[in-house]
C-alpha angles and dihedrals in degrees: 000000000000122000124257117254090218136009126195117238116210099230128191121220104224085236089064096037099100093038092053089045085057097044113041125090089238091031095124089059093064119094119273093239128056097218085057084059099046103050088044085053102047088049095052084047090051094046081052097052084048082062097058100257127116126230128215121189116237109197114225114212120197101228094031094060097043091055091049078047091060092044089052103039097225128117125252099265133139096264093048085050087056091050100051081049093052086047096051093043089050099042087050092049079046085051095240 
């Protein structure tokens, strides 16, 4: 299996956080803080550029998502977050 050139990262707006936290299916295992959150994250997207693959921020929106959630019948998970973000990622390569 090769590895993927680029990958999408769901990433949170500090404005959205709380109300992600509030929303997602796995919102309660997210840290608390946003700022925990952000530095984990930066580090993990970091450890994936090292690899070779680029990373591209997806925003995720909190009414937006859960818009795309509701299209797609599945529940605001993280997998379904990493999906949205596999979809943007592709529609914009695809210049949608």
């Amino acid at each position: 299996m090769t590895r993927p050139r680029r990958v999408g990262l769901p990433w949170y707006e500090p404005e959205h956080y709380e109300a992600l936290r509030a929303s997602l299916a796995d919102g309660p295992q997210l840290p608390p803080a946003y700022e925990t959150w952000r530095i984990a994250t930066e580090q993990m997207e970091r450890e994936v550029e090292r690899s070779g693959v680029a990373v591209r921020r997806v925003p995720i929106v909190p009414a937006v998502f859960a818009a795309w959630c509701e299209a797609h019948g599945v529940e605001g998970g993280g997998a379904a977050r990493s999906r949205y973000a596999a979809e943007i990622l592709a529609a914009d390569a695809a210049g949608h």
